[in-house]
N, C-alpha and C positions, 0 to 999 in steps of 0.2 A: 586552419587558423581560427575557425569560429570556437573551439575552447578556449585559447585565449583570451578574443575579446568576453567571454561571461567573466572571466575575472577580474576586468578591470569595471571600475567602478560602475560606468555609465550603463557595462552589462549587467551588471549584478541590482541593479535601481529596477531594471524593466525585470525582475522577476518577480511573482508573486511571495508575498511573505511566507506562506508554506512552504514555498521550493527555498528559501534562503533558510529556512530552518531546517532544512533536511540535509542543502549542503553544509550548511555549517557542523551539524553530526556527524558527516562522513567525512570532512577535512579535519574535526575535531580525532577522531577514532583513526584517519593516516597518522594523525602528528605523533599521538601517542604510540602507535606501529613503528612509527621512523625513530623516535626517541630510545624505544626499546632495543628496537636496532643498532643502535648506533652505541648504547652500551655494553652492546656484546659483540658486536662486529664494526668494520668500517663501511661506511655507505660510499655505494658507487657516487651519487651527486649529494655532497652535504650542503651546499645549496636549496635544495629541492625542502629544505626542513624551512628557511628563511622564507621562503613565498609561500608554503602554508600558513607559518605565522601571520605574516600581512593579508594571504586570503582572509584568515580569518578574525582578523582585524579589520577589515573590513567590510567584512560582513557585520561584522557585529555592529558596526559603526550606523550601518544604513539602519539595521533594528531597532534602534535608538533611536535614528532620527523618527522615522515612524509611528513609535511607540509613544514621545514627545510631544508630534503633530495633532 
C-alpha cells in the first residue's frame, strides 16, 4: 500500500521537488504509452489512464503551489 499513499496528495507534498519532477516525466511518458495504446488496441484497465491524468494533475498542482510560495 505505500505506492498508493505517494499518490495521494499529502504523499506527493513530502517529496522533494526534483523527485515530483522526475515523476511527473515518467507519468507524463505512461500516459502517452496508454494513449497510444488504446488507439490501436483495447486496454486491459481503461481506468488506469483517468488516475494518471489526476496523478498528474496533481502533481502539477503542488509545483505551482511552490513555485508561487
Amino acid at each position: 500500500m505505500p505506492a498508493k499513499r505517494e499518490n495521494k496528495p499529502e504523499g506527493l507534498r513530502e517529496l522533494k521537488t526534483d523527485e515530483l519532477t522526475q515523476k511527473l516525466a515518467s507519468l507524463t511518458e505512461e500516459k502517452f504509452r496508454l494513449e497510444f495504446r488504446r488507439a490501436t488496441e483495447s486496454l486491459t484497465n481503461p481506468l488506469q489512464l483517468r488516475s494518471i491524468r489526476r496523478d498528474i494533475a496533481r502533481i502539477q498542482t503542488i509545483l505551482k503551489e511552490r513555485a508561487s510560495a
